[in-house]
Every structure is written in C-alpha cells, then in structure tokens.
Rosetta silent file (secondary structure, phi, psi, omega in degrees, C-alpha in Angstrom):
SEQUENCE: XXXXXXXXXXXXXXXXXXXXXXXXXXXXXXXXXXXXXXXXXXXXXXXXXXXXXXXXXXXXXXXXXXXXXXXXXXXXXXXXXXXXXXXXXXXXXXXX
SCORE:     score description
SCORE:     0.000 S_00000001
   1 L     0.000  132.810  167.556    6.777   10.719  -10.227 S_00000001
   2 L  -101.341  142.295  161.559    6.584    7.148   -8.633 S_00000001
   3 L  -116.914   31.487  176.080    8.708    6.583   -5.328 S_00000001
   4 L   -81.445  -55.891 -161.272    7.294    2.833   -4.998 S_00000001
   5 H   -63.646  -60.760  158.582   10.508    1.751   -6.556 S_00000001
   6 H   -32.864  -39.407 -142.127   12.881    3.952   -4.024 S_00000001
   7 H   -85.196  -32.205 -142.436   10.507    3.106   -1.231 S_00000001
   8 H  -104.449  -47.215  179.365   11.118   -0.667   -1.816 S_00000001
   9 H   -56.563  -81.594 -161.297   15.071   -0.082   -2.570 S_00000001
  10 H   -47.770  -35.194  152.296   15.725    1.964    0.577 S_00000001
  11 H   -61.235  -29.725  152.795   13.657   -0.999    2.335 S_00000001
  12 H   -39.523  -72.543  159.656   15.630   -3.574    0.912 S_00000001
  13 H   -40.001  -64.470 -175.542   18.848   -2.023    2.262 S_00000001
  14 H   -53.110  -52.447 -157.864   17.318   -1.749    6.017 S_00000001
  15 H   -55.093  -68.009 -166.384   15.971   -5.021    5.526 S_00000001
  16 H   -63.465  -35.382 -152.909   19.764   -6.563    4.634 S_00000001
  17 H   -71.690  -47.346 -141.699   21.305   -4.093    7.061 S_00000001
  18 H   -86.589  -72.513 -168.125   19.116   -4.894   10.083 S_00000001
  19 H   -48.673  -35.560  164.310   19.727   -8.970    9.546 S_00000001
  20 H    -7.570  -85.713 -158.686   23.625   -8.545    9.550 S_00000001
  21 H   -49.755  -65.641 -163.294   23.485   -7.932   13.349 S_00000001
  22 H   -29.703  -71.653 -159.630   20.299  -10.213   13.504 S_00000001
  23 H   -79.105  -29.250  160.436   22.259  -13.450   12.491 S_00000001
  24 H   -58.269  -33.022 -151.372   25.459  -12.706   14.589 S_00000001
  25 H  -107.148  -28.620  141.350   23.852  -12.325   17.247 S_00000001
  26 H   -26.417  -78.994 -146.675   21.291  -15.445   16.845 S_00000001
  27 H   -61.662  -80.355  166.361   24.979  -17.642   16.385 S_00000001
  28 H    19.222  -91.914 -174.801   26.055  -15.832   19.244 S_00000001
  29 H   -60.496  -70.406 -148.917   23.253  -16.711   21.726 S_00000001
  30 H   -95.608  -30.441 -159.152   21.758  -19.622   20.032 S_00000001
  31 L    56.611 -167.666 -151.611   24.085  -21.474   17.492 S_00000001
  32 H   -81.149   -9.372 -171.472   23.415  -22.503   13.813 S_00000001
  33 H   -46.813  -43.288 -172.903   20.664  -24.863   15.855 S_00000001
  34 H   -69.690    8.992 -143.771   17.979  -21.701   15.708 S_00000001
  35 H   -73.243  -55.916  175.054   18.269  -22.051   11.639 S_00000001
  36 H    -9.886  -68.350  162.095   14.670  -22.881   12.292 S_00000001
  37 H   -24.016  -49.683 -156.666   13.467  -19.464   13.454 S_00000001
  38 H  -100.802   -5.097  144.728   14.568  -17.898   10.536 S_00000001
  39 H   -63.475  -52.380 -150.035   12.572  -20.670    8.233 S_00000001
  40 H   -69.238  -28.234 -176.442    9.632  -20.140   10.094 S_00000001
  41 H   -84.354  -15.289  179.351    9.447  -16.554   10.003 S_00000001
  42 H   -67.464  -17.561 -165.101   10.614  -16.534    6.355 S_00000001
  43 H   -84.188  -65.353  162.003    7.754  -18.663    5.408 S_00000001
  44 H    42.457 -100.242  175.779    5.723  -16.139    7.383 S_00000001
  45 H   -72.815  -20.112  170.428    6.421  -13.260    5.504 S_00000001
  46 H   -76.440  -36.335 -163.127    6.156  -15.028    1.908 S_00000001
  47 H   -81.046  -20.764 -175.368    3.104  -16.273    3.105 S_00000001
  48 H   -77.913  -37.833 -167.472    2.159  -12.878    4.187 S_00000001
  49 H   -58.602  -21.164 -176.679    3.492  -11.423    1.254 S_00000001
  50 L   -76.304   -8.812 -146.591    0.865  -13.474   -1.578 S_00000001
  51 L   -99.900  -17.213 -160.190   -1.685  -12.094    1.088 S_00000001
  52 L   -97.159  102.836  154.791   -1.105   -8.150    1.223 S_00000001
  53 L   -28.031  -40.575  179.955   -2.857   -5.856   -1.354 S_00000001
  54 L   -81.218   95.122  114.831   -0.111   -3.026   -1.157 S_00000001
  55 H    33.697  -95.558 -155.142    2.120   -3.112   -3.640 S_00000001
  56 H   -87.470  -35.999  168.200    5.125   -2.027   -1.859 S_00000001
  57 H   -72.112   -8.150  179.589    4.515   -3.703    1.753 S_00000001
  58 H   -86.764  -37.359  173.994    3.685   -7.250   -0.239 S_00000001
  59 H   -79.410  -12.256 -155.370    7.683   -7.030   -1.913 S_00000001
  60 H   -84.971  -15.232  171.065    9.145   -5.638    1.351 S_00000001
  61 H   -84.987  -24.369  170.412    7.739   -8.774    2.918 S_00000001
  62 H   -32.929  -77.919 -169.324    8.990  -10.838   -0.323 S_00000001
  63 H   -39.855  -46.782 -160.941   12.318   -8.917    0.520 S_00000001
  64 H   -69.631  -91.657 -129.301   11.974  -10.101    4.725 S_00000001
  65 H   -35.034  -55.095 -172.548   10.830  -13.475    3.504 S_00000001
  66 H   -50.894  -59.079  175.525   13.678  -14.002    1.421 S_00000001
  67 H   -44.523  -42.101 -165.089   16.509  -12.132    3.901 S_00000001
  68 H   -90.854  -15.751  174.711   15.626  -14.738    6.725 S_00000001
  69 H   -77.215  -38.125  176.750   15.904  -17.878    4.505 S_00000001
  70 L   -73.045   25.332  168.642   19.593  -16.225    3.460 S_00000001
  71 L   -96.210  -39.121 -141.621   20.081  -16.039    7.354 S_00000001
  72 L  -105.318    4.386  174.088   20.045  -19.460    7.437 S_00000001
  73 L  -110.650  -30.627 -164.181   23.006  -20.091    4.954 S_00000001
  74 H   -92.386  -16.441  177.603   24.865  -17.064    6.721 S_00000001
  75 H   -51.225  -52.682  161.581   23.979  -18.965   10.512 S_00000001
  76 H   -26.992  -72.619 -167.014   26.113  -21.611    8.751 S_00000001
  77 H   -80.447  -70.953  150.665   28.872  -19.625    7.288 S_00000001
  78 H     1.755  -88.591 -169.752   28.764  -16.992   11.084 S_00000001
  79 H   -26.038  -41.195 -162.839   29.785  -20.946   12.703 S_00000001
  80 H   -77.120  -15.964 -140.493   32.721  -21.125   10.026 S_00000001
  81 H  -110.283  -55.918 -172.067   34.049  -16.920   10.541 S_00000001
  82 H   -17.733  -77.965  162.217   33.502  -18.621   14.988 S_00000001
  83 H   -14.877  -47.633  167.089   35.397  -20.881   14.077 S_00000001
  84 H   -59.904  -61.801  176.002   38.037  -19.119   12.710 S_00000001
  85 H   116.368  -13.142  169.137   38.594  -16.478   15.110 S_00000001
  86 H   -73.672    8.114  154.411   37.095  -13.711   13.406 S_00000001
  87 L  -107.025  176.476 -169.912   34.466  -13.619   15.810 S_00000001
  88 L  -105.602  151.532  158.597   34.106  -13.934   19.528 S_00000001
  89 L  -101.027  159.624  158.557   32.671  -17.373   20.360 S_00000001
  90 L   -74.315  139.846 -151.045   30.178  -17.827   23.693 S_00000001
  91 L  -117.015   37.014 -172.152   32.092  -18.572   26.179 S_00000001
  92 L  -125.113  -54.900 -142.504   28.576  -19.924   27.961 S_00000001
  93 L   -92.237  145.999 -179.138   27.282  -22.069   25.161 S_00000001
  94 L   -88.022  133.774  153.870   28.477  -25.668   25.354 S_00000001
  95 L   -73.412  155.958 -160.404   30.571  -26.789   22.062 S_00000001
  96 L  -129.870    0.000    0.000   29.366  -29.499   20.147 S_00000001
C-alpha cells in the first residue's frame, strides 16, 4: 500500500486550515501592508521545496509555498470582508 498520497492530502488540508486563521489575523494586527511576509516565506518554501530529497516533505513545502502566495490575494480580499463588517476591524491600527 502507498500512504504518500494520503500523507500529502491530509497535509494539504492542515496546511489550508492552519492559514485561514494565519491571514485574519496578519489583517488584523498588520494590514494588507505585511503581503510581503507571506511572499517571502512562500518563496522560501518553493525554494526549499526544489531542494528536499523526500518526496512527500518537498510537495508539502510546494503545498506551504503555494498557500502563502494565496494569502496574499486573501490579505486583499480579508481588507474587503473589514470593510464590510463581516469582520472586526483594529480599533488600534490607524486607517489609511
């Protein structure tokens, strides 16, 4: 039986699950300003990922790499939901 394929799905999920929080909580704190972060670590993890022998830890960083560059479209989109009222804005952070 191979469980590379599971191992990588069930990582995948955690992966998307964990940034959810991740990127609210960035706009939150930070604003869409920190889009940066989440380039730099995606290139990171791509970069780690051509670098890694292992199979299944070389996609799950493909999978990170990938997750934090789509943070940076949802940092975007987070500002918009702020905006909106479905979210709490900081009541700290100066508007711009």
């Amino acid at each position: 039986m191979n469980f590379e394929g599971i191992v990588v799905g069930l990582a995948t999920f955690l992966i998307i699950g964990i940034f959810h929080p991740i990127v609210i909580k960035a706009e939150y704190h930070l604003g869409k300003e920190c889009w940066w972060i989440f380039a730099l670590a995606g290139i990171g993890f791509a970069s780690a990922s051509l670098f890694i022998g292992s199979f299944i830890w070389s996609t799950i960083c493909g999978v990170t790499a990938f997750s934090c560059f789509w943070s940076i479209l949802e940092l975007i989109q987070q500002e918009r939901r702020v905006q909106k009222g479905w979210f709490p804005a900081n009541p700290k952070r100066k508007k711009n």
